[in-house]
KETOR-661416 format. One line per field, with one value per atom (N, C-alpha, C, O, CB): residue number from 1; residue in one letter; atom name; x, y, z. Coordinates in Angstrom, 3 decimals, padded with zeros to 6 digits, always signed. Glycine has a CB too. Layout:
% KETOR-661416
i = c(NUM / ...) $
aa = c(A / ...) $
at = c(CA / ...) $
x = c(X / ...) $
y = c(Y / ...) $
z = c(Z / ...) $
//
This chain:
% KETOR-661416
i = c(1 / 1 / 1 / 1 / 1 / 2 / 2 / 2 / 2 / 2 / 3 / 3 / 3 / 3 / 3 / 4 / 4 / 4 / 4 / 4 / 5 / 5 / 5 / 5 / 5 / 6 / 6 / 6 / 6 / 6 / 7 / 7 / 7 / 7 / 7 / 8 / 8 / 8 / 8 / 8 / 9 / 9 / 9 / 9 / 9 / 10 / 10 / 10 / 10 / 10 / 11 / 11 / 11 / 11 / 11 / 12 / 12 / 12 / 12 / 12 / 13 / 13 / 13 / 13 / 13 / 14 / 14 / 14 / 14 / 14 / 15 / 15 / 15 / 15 / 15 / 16 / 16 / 16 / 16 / 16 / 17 / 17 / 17 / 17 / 17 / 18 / 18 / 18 / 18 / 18 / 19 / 19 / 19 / 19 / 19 / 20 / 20 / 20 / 20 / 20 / 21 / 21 / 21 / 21 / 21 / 22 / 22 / 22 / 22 / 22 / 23 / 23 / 23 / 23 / 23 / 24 / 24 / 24 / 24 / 24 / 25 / 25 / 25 / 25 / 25 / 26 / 26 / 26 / 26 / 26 / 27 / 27 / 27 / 27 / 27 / 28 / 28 / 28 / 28 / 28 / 29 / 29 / 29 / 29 / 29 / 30 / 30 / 30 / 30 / 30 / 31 / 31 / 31 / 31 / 31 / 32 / 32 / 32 / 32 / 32 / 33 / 33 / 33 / 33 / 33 / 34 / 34 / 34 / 34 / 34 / 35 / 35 / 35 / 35 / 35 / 36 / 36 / 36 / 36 / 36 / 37 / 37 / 37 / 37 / 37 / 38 / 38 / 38 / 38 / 38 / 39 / 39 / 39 / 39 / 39 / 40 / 40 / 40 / 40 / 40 / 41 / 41 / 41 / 41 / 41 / 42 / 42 / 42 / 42 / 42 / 43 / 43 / 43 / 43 / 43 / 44 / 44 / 44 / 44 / 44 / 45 / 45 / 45 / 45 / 45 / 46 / 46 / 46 / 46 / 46 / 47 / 47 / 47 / 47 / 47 / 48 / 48 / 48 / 48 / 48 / 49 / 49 / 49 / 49 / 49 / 50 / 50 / 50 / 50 / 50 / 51 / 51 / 51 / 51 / 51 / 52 / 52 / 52 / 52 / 52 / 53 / 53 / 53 / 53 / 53 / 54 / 54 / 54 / 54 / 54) $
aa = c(X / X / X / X / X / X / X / X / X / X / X / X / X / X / X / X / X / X / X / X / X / X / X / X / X / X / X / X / X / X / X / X / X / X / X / X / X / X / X / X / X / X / X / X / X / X / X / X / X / X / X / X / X / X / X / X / X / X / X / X / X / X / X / X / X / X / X / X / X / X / X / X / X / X / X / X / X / X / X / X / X / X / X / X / X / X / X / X / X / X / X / X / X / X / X / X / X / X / X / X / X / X / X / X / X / X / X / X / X / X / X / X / X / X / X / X / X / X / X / X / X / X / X / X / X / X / X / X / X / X / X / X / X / X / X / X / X / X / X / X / X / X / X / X / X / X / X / X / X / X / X / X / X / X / X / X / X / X / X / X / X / X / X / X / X / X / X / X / X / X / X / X / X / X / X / X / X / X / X / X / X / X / X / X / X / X / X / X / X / X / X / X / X / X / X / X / X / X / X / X / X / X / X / X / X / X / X / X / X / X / X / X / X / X / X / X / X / X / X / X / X / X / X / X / X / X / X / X / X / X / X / X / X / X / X / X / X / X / X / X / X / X / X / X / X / X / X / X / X / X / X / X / X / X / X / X / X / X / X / X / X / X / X / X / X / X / X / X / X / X) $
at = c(N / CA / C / O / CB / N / CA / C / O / CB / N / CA / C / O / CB / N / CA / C / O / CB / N / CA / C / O / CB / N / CA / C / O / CB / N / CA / C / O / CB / N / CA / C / O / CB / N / CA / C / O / CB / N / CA / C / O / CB / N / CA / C / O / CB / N / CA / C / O / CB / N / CA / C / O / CB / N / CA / C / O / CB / N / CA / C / O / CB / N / CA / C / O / CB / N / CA / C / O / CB / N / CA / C / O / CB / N / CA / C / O / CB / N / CA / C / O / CB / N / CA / C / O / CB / N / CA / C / O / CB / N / CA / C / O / CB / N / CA / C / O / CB / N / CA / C / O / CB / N / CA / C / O / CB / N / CA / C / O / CB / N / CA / C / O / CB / N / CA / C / O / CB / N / CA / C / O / CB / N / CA / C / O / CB / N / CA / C / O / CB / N / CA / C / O / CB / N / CA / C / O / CB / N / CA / C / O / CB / N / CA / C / O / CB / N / CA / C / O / CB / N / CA / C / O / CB / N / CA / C / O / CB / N / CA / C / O / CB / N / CA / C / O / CB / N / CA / C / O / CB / N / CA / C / O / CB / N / CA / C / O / CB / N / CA / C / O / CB / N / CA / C / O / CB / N / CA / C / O / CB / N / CA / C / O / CB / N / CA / C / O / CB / N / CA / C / O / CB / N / CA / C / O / CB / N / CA / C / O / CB / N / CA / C / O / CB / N / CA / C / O / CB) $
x = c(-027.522 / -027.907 / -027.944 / -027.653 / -029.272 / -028.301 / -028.441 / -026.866 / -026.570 / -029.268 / -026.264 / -024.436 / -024.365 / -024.281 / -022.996 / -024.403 / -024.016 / -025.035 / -024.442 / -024.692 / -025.571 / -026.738 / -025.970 / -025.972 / -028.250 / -025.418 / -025.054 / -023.310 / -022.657 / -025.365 / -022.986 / -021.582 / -021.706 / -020.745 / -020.869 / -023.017 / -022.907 / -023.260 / -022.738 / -023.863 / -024.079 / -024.157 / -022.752 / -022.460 / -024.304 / -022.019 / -020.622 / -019.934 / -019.310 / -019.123 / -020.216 / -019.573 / -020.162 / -019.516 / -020.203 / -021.671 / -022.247 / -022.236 / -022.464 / -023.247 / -021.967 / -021.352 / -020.299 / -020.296 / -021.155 / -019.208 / -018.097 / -018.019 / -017.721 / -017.548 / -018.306 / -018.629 / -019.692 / -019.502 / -019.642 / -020.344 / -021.091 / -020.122 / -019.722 / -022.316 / -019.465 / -018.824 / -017.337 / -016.773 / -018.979 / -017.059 / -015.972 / -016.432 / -015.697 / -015.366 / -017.753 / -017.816 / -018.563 / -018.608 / -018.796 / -019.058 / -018.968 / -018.158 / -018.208 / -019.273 / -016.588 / -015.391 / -014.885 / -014.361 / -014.384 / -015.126 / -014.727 / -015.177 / -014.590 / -014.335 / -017.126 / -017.598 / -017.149 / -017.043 / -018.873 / -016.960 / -016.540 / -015.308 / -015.265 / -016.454 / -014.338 / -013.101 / -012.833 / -012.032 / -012.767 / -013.877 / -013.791 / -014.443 / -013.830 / -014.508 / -015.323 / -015.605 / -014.805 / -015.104 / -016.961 / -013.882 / -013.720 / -012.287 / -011.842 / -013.450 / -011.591 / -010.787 / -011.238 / -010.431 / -010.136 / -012.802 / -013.120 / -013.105 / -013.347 / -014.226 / -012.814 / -013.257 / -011.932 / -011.049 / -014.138 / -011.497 / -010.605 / -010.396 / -011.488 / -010.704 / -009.461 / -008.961 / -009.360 / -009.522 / -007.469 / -009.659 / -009.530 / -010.646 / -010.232 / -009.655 / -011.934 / -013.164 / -012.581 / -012.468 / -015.421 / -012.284 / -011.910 / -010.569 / -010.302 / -011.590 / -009.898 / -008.521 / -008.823 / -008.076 / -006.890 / -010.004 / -010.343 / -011.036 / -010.089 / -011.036 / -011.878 / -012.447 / -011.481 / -011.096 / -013.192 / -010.896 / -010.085 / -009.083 / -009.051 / -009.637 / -008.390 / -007.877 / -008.734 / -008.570 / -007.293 / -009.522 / -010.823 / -011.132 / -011.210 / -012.162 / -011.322 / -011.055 / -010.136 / -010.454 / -011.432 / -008.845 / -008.250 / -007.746 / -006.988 / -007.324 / -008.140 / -007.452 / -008.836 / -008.494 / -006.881 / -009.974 / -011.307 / -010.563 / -010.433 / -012.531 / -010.204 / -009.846 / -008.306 / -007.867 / -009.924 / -007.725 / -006.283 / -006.641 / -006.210 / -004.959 / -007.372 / -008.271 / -008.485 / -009.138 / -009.852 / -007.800 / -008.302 / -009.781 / -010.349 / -007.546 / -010.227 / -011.791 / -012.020 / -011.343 / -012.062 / -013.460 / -013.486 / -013.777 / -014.566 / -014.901 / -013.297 / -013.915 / -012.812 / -012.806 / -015.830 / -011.907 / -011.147 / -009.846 / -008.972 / -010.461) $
y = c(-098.229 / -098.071 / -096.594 / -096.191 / -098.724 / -095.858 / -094.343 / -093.401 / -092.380 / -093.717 / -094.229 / -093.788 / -094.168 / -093.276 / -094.888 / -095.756 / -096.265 / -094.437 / -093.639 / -098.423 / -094.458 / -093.406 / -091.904 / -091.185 / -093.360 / -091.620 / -090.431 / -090.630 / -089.623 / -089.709 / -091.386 / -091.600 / -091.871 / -091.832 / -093.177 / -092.109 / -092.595 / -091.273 / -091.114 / -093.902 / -090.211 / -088.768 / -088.292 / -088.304 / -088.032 / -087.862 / -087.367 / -088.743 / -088.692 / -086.891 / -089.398 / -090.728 / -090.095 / -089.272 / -092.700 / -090.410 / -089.880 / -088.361 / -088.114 / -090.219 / -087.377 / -085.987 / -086.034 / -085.373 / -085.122 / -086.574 / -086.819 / -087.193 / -086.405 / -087.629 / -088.461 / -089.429 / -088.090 / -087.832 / -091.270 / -087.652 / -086.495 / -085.676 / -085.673 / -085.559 / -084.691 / -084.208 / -084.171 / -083.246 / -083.895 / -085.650 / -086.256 / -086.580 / -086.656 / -087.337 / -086.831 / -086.845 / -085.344 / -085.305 / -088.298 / -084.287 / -083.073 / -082.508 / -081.809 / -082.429 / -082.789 / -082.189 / -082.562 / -081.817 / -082.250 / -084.198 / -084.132 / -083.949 / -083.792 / -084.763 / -083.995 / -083.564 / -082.008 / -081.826 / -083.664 / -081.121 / -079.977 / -079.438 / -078.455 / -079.824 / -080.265 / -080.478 / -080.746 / -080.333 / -081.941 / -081.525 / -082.203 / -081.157 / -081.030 / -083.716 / -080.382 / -079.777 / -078.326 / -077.353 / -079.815 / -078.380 / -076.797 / -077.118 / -076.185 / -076.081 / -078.666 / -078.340 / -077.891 / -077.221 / -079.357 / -078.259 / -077.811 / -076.517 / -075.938 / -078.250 / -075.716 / -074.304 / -073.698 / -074.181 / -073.551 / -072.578 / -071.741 / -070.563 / -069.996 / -071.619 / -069.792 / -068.156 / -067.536 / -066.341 / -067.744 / -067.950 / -066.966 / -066.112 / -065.127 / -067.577 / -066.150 / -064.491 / -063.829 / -062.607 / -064.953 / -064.560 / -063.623 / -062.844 / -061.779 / -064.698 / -063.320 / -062.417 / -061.154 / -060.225 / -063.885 / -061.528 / -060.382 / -059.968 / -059.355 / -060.552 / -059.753 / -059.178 / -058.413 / -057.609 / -059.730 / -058.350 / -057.816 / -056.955 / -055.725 / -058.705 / -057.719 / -056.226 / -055.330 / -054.111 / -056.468 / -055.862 / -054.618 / -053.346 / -052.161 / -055.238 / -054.198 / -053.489 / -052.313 / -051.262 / -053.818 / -052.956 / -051.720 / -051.096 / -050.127 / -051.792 / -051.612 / -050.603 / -049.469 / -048.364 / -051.468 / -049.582 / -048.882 / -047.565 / -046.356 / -050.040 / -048.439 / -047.505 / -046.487 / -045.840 / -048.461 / -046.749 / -046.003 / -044.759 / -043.623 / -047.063 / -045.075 / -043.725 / -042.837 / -043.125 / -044.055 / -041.373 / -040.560 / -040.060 / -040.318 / -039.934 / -039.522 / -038.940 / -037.807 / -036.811 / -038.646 / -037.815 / -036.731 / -035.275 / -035.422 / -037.069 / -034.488 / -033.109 / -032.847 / -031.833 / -033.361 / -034.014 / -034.246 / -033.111 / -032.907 / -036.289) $
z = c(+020.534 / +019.139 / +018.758 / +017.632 / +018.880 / +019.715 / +019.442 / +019.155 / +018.535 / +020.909 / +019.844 / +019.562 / +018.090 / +017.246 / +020.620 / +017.664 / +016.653 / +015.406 / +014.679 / +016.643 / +015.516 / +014.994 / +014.956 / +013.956 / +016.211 / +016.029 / +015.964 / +015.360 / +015.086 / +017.504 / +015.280 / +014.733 / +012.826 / +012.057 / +015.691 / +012.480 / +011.142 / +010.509 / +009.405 / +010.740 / +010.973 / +010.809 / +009.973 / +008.777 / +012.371 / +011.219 / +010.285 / +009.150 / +008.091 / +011.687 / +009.641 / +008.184 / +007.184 / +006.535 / +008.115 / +006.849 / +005.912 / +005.391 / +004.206 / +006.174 / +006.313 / +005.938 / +005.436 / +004.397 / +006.867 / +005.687 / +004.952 / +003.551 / +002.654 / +005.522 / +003.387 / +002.209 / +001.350 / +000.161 / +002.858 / +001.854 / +000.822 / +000.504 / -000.661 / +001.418 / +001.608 / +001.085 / +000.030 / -000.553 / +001.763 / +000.130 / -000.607 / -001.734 / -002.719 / -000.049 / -001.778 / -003.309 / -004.222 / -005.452 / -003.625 / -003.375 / -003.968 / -004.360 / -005.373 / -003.548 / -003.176 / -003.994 / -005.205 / -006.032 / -003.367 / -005.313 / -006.465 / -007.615 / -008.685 / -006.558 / -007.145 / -008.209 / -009.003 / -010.216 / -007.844 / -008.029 / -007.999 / -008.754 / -009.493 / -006.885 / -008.421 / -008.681 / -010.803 / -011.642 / -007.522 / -010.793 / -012.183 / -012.870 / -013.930 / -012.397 / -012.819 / -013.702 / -013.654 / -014.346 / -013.710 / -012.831 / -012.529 / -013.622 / -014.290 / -010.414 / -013.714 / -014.907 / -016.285 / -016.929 / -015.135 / -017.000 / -018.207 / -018.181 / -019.240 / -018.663 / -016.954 / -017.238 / -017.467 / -016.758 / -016.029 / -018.438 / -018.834 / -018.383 / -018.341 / -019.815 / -017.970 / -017.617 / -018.525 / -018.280 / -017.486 / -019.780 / -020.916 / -020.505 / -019.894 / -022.487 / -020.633 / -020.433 / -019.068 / -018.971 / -020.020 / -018.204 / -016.781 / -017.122 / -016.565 / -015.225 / -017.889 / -018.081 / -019.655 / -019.963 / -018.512 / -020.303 / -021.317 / -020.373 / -019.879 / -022.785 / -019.659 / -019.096 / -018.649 / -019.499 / -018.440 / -017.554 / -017.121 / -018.123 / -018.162 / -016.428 / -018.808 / -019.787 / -020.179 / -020.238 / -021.143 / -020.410 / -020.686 / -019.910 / -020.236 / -020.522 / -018.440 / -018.049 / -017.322 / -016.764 / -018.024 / -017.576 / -017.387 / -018.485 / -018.521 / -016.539 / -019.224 / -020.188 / -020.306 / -020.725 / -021.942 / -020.064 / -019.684 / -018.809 / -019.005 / -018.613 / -017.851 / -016.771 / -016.606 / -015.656 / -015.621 / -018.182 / -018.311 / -019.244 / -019.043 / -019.080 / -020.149 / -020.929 / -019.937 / -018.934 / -021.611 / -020.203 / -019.783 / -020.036 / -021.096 / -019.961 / -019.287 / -018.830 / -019.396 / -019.141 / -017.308 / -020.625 / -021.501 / -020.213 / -019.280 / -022.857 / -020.345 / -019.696 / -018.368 / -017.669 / -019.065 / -018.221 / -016.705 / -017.039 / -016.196 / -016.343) $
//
C-alpha cells in the first residue's frame, strides 16, 4: 500500500502541474507586446540623445 502511495505523489504532481500550464498558458494569450515594445523604444531612443555637458 505504501508503493501504491508513493506512486500517486508524482500522478498528482503532474495532473497539478498540467493544469497550471494551462492555466498559465490561457491567460498569457490576453496579454499584448504593445507596453514592452513602447517601453523599449523609449528607451532607446532615451539612450541615442546625446548627453548635455558630454
Amino acid at each position: 500500500m505504501a508503493a501504491l502511495a508513493w506512486l500517486l505523489i508524482p500522478l498528482v504532481a503532474a495532473i497539478g502541474a498540467g493544469l497550471w500550464g494551462s492555466w498559465a498558458h490561457r491567460t498569457r494569450k490576453a496579454r499584448n507586446d504593445g507596453p514592452e515594445l513602447t517601453g523599449y523604444a523609449r528607451f532607446r531612443e532615451a539612450m541615442e540623445k546625446p548627453r548635455p555637458g558630454a
